[in-house]
C-alpha positions in Angstrom: -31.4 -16.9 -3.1 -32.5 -15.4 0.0 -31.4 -11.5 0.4 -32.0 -9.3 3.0 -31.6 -6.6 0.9 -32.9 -4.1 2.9 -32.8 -1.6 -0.1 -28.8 -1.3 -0.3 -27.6 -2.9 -4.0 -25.3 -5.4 -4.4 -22.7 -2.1 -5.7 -23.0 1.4 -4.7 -21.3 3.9 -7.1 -21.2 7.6 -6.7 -21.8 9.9 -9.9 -19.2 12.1 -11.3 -20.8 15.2 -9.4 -19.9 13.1 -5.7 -16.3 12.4 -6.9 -13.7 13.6 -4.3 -12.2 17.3 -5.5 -10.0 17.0 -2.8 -7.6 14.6 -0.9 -7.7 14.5 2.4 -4.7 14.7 5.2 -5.2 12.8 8.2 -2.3 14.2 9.6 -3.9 17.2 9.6 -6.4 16.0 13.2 -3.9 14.2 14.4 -2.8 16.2 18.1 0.6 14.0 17.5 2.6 14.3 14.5 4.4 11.7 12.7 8.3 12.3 13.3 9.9 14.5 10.6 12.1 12.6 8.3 16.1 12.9 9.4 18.7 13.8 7.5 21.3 10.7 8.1 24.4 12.4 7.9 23.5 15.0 10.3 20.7 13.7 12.0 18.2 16.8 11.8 14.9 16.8 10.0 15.2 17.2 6.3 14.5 20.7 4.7 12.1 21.2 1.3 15.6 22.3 -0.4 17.3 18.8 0.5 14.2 16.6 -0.1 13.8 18.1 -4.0 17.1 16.6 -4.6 15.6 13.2 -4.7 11.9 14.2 -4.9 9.1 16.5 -6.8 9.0 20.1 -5.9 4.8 19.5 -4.9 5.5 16.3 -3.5 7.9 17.5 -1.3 5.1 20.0 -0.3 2.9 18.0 0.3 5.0 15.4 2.4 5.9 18.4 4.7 2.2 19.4 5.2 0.8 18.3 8.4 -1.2 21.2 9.2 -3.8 21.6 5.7 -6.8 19.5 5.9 -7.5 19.5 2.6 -5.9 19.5 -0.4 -7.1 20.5 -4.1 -6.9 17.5 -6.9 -6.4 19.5 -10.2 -8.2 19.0 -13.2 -6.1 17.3 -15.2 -5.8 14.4 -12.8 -9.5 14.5 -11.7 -9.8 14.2 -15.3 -8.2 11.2 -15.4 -9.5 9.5 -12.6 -12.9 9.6 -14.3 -11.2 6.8 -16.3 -11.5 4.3 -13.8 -13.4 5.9 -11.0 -15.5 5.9 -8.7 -14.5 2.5 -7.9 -17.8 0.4 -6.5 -18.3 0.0 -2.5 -19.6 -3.7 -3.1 -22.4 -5.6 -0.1 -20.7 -8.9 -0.1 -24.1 -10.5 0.0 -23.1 -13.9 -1.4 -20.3 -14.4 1.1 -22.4 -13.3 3.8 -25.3 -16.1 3.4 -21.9 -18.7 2.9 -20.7 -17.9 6.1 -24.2 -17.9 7.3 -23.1 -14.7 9.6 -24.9 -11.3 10.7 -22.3 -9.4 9.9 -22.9 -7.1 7.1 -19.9 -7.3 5.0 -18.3 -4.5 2.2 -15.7 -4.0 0.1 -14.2 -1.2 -1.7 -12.9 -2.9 -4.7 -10.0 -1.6 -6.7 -9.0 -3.5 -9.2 -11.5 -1.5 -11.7 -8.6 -0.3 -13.9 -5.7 -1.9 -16.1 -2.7 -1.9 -13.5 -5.0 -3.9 -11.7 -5.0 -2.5 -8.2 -5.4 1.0 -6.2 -1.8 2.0 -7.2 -3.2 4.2 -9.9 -4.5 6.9 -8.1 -0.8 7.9 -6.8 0.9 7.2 -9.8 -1.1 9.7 -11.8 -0.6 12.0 -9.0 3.2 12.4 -8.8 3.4 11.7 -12.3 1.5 15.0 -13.7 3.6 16.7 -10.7 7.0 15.3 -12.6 5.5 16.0 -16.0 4.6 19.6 -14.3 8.0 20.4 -13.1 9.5 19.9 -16.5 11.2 16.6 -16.1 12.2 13.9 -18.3 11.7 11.0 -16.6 10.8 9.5 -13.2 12.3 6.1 -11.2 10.9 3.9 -8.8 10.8 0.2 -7.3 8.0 -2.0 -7.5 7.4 -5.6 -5.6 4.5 -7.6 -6.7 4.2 -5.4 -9.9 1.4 -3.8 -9.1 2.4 -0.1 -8.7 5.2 0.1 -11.2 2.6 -1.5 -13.5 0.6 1.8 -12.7 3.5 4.3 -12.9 3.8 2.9 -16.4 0.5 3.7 -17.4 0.6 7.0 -16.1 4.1 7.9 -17.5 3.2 7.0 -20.8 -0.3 9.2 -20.6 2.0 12.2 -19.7 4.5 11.5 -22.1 7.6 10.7 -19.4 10.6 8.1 -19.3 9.9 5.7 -16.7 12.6 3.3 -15.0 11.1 0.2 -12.7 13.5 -1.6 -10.5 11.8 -4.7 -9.7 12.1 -7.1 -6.7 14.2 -10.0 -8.4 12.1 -12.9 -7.0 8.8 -10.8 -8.4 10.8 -10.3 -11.2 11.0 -14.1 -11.9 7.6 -15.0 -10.6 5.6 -12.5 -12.5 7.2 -12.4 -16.6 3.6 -11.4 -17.7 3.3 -8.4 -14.8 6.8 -7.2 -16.4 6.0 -7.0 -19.9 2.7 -5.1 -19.3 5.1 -2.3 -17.7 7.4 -3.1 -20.7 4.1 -2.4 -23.3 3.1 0.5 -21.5 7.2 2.1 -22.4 8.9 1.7 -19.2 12.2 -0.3 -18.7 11.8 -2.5 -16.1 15.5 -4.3 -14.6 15.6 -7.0 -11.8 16.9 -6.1 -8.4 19.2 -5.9 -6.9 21.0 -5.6 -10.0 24.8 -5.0 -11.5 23.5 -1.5 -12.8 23.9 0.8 -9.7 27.0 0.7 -7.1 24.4 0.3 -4.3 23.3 -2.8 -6.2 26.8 -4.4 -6.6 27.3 -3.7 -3.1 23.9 -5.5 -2.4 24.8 -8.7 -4.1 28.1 -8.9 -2.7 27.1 -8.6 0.8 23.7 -11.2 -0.3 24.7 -13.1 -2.9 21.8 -15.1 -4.1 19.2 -12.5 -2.9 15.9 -12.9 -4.0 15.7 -8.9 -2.9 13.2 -6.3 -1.0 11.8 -3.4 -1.9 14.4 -1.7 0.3 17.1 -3.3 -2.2 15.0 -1.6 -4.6 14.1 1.5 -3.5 18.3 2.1 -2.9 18.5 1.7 -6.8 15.6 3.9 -8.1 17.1 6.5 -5.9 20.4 6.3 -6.9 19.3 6.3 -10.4 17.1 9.2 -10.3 20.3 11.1 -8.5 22.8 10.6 -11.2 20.9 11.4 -14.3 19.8 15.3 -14.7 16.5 15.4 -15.2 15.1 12.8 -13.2 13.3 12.0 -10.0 12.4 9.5 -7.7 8.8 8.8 -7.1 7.3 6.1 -4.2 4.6 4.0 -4.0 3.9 3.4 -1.0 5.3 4.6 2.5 5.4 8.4 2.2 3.1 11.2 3.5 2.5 11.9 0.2 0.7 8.8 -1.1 -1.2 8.2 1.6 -2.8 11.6 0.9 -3.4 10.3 -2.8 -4.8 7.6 -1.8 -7.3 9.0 0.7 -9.9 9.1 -2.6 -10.2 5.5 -1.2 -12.0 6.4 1.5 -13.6 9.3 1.1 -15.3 7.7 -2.0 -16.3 5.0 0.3 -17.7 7.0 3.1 -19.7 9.2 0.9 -21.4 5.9 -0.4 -22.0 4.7 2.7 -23.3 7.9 4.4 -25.8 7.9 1.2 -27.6 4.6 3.0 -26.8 5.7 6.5 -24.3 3.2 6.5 -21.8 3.3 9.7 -18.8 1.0 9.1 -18.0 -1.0 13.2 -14.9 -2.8 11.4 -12.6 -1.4 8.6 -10.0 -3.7 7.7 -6.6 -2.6 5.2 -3.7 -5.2 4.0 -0.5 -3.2 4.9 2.6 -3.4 3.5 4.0 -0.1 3.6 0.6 1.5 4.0 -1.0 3.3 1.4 -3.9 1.3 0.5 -4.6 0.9 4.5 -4.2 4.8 5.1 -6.2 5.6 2.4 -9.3 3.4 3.0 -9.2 4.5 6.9 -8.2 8.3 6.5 -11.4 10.0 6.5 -13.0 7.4 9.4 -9.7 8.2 11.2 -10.3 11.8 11.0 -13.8 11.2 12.1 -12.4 8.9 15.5 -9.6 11.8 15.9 -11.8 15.0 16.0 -14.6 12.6 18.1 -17.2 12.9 15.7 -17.2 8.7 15.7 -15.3 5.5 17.1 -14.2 2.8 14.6 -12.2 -0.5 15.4 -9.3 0.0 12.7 -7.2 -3.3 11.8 -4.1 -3.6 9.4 -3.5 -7.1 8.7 0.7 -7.8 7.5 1.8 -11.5 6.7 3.4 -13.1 9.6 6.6 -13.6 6.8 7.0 -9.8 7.1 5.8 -8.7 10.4 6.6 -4.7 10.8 3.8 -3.9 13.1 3.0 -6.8 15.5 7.1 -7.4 16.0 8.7 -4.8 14.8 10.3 -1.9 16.3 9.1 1.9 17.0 12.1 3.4 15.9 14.2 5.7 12.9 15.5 3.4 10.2 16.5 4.0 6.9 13.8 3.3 4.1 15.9 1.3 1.9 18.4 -1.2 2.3 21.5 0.6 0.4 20.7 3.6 3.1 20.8 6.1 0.8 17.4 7.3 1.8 16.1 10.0 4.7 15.3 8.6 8.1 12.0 7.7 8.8 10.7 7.1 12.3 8.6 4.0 11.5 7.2 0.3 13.0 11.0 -1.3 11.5 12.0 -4.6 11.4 15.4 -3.3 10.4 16.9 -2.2 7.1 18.9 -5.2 6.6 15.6 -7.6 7.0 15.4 -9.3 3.6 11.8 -11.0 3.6 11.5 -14.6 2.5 9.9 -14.9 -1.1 6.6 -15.1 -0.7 3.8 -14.5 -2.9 2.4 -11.0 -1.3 5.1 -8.9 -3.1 3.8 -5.7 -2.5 3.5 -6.6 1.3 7.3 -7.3 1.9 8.4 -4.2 2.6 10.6 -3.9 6.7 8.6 -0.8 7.7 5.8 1.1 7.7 4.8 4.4 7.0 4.9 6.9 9.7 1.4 8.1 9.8 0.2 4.8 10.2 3.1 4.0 12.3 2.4 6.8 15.1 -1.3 6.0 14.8 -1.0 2.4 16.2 1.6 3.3 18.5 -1.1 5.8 20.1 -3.3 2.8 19.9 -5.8 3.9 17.8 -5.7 1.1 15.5 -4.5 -2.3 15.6 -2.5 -4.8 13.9 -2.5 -8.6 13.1 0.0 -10.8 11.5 -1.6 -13.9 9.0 0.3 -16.8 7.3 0.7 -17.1 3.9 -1.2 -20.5 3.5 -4.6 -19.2 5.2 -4.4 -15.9 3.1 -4.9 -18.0 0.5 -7.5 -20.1 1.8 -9.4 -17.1 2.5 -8.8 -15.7 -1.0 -10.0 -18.7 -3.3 -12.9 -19.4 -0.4 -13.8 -15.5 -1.8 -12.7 -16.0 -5.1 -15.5 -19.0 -5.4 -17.7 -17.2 -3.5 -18.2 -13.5 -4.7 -16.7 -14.3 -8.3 -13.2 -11.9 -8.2 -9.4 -13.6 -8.1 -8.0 -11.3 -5.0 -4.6 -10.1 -5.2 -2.4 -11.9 -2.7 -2.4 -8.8 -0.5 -5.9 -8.3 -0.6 -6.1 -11.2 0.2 -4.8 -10.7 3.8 -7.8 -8.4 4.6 -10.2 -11.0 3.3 -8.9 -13.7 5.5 -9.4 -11.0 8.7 -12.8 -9.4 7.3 -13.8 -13.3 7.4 -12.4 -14.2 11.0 -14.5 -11.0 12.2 -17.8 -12.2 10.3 -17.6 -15.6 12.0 -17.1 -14.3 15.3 -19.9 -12.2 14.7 -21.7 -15.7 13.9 -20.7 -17.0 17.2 -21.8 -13.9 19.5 -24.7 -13.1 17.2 -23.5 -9.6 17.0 -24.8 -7.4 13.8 -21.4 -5.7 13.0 -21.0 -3.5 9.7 -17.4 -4.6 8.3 -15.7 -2.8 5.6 -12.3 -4.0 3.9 -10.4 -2.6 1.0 -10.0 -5.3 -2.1 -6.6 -3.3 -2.9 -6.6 -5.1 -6.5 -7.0 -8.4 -8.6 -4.5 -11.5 -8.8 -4.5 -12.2 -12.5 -0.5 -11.6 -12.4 -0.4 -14.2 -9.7 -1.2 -17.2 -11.0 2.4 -18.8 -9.6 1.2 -18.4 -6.0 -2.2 -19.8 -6.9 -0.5 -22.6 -8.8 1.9 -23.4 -5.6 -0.9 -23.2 -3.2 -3.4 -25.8 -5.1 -0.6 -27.5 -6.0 0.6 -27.9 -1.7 3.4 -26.6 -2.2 2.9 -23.7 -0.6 4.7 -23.0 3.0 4.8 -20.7 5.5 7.9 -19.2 7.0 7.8 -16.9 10.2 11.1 -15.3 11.0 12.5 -15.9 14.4 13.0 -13.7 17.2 16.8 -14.6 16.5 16.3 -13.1 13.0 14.6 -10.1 13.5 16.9 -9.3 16.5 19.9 -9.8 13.9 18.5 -6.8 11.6 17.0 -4.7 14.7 20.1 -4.6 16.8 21.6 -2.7 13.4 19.4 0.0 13.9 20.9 4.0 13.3 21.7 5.2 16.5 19.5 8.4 16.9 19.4 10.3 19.6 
C-alpha cells in the first residue's frame, strides 16, 4: 500500500504525563452567555439552592460557572481515567487512499473502554461527585444504552445504587446493552413506564409510545426527588458534561499540535451535545479568543432535527416538565422521535452552549437520513476495520461528503471527526439495514409545528 506517511503514525497517543489535569469551559471565552436555566413556576433563573434539589452540590457548581476557564480533575478520577485513556487520535489512512481524496482525514476514537463510547468520562465525573456528597444512589435516562451502560460502570467502582430508565424502543432493540448495565448492578426499567406518576401520565396521553429521552429524563427525575438520598445525574445536555467531556478535545489537540497538525474541518454527531462540545471546546476557545478559525459542523439525523428546524427558544428538558427551562435549539417537548436506530441522538433539543454557539453562527449544522448514516458507517466499517455506533456514524457520513468534495476541488483540507463509540450493541439496525428494511422518516413541517406551537410562553 501506498502511504504518504509523511512521518504522522497511523495512531497518535499521548503519555500519562500529557493527560489533561484539567477540563476546560468554553463558556468561559464566550463574550455571549448561554441563557440561565428558568425556574418554570416562576420563570426566573434557577438558584444553586433550587438546582441541588435535583442535582450534585459540585455539579450544580460547575453548571453555574461561566466565568472559570479551567477547572481541576481530581485525583481519584484522573486516576481512573488512566483506565481507558488517552483514547488514540487515529490518521484514517486506509479510507483516505479508498476515497482516493487529498483530504487528510482523523478520528478521535472512543470506544477504547467497556461502555463502549465517550460516555465514560462524565459518568465517572458526577458519579465520584455523588459518592463525594454522601449519597446513596444516583438516577438517570439512557437512549441507545450507551451512557447508562457507563453510569453503571462507574456506580459500581464507587460503590453507589444506580437506577436507568431506558427509552422503551432501545429497551426492546438492545436486550444485550441492558443486561451489561444489569451485570455491572444497576436496575435498568423501560420507559415510559407504570413506575412513576409522570410515567402513567405519559402513557395515557401516548399510549403505544415507543418513548424519548425526554419521557425519560421526567422519570429519573422524579425518582431521584422522592427517595432521600438520591440524585439525578445527565448525560448529555448540561453545562456540566460538556465540561467533562472537554478531555475529548483537549487530548486531541495536544496530539495534533505534537505534529503541527491544524484541524480545517472538525465534525461531532449531536444529539444533545456532549460528545460534539467536547471534541470542539478547546478549537472553539481557540476561534473565540482569535487565536485560530475552524469550520465547526454538528451533524443530527434528519428523524430528529433540533438544529437545522428547530426552534431558538426556552423549553422544558423533559417531556413530563418536571425539569428547569433551558433556552435551547427545541423542536418542542412534546416531539416524540420516530424509532430509529441512533438512540442516543433522539433527544428534541440541544444543549445551550452549543445552542447559542450556532445561533451566533459560529458553527454549523446538517441534518442526514438514517439510510446513508449507515451506508457511510459499514463503507468505514469495511474500510478502517471498527463497527461505528449509529451516531458516530452521522459524523462519518459528513467527514466523508467533505473528503470527496475535497476530491473534486483538489483542496488539501485537514478533517477531524469524533468516533463517539462502537456499534456492537447495534446489531438490530445493522441487521435491518442489510436486510432493506431500513427507512427513513423525516417529520413534517406539520409535525414539528404541532410540538413547537406548545412552547412555554416566556417572556
Amino acid at each position: 500500500m501506498n502511504k504518504n506517511v509523511n512521518e504522522i503514525p497511523y495512531k497518535i497517543y499521548l503519555s500519562e504525563d500529557e493527560l489533561p489535569k484539567q477540563w476546560y469551559n468554553v463558556r468561559a471565552d464566550m463574550k455571549v452567555k448561554p441563557a440561565p436555566l428558568l425556574n418554570p413556576g416562576t420563570g426566573q433563573p434557577m438558584t444553586a439552592a433550587e438546582l441541588e434539589g435535583v442535582f450534585c452540590k459540585e455539579l450544580v457548581k460547575q453548571e453555574l460557572d461561566d466565568d472559570t476557564a479551567y477547572i481541576d480533575i481530581p485525583q481519584e478520577i484522573q486516576d481512573f481515567y488512566k483506565m481507558y485513556r488517552p483514547s488514540p487520535l487515529v490518521r484514517a489512512y486506509c479510507l483516505e487512499e479508498k476515497l482516493g481524496t487529498p483530504a487528510k482525514i482523523y478520528y478521535k476514537f472512543e470506544g477504547n473502554n467497556t461502555s463502549g463510547s465517550h460516555k465514560l468520562n462524565s459518568a465517572i465525573a458526577q458519579a465520584y461527585y455523588a459518592k463525594k456528597q454522601g449519597l446513596k444512589g444516583i438516577t438517570t435516562e439512557t437512549g441507545a444504552g450507551q451512557w447508562g451502560t457507563a453510569l453503571s460502570m462507574a456506580s459500581a467502582y464507587l460503590d453507589l445504587d444506580c437506577k436507568v430508565y431506558m427509552v422503551k424502543v432501545s429497551y426492546e432493540q438492545k436486550p444485550f446493552r441492558r443486561e451489561v448495565m444489569r451485570t455491572y448492578g444497576a436496575s435498568v426499567t423501560s420507559s415510559p413506564s407504570n413506575t412513576t406518576k409522570v410515567g402513567r401520565e405519559i402513557l395515557e396521553k401516548f399510549p403505544g409510545t415507543g418513548g424519548s429521552l425526554g419521557c425519560a429524563i421526567s422519570e429519573a427525575v422524579e425518582d431521584a426527588v422522592t427517595h432521600e438520598g438520591y440524585r439525578y445525574v445527565l448525560g448529555s445536555v448540561l453545562n456540566q458534561v460538556l465540561l467533562h467531556q472537554s478531555v475529548i478535545g483537549l487530548e486531541a489537540k495536544t496530539a495534533l499540535d505534537k505534529y503541527g497538525i491544524k484541524p480545517d474541518v472538525i465534525i461531532g454527531c449531536a444529539g444533545g451535545g456532549s460528545n460534539l462540545g467536547g471534541l470542539i471546546s478547546p478549537f472553539m476557545g481557540e476561534k473565540l479568543r482569535g487565536e485560530a478559525d475552524y469550520q465547526f459542523i454538528a451533524v443530527e439525523p434528519a428523524s430528529c432535527p433540533s438544529f437545522t428546524r428547530g426552534t431558538y427558544a426556552y423549553d422544558f428538558c423533559d417531556t413530563g416538565h418536571v425539569c428547569p427551562l433551558a433556552k435551547m435549539y427545541t423542536l418542542g417537548s412534546e416531539f416524540i422521535p420516530s424509532p430509529n436506530h441512533a438512540g442516543g441522538l433522539r433527544f428534541h433539543g440541544m444543549s445551550s452552549t452549543l445552542s447559542e454557539l450556532y445561533h451566533q453562527g459560529l458553527m454549523e449544522a446538517r441534518a442526514v437520513e438514517q439510510t446513508s448514516v449507515f451506508e457511510a458507517a459499514q463503507e468505514f466499517a469495511r474500510i478502517e476495520g471498527i463497527l461505528p455506533a449509529p451516531e458516530s456514524g452521522h459524523a462519518i457520513k459528513v467527514a466523508i461528503d467533505e473528503a470527496k468534495k475535497c476530491t473534486e476541488t483538489g483542496e488539501e483540507k485537514t478533517i477531524l471527526f469524533g468516533l463517539t463509540g462502537t456499534g456492537y450493541f447495534d446489531m438490530y439496525a445493522y441487521a435491518a439495514y442489510n436486510d432493506g428494511t431500513m427507512t427513513d422518516y423525516i417529520p413534517t413541517d406539520a409535525d414539528l409545528a404541532a410540538s413547537i406551537s406548545k412552547l412555554p410562553k416566556i417572556k
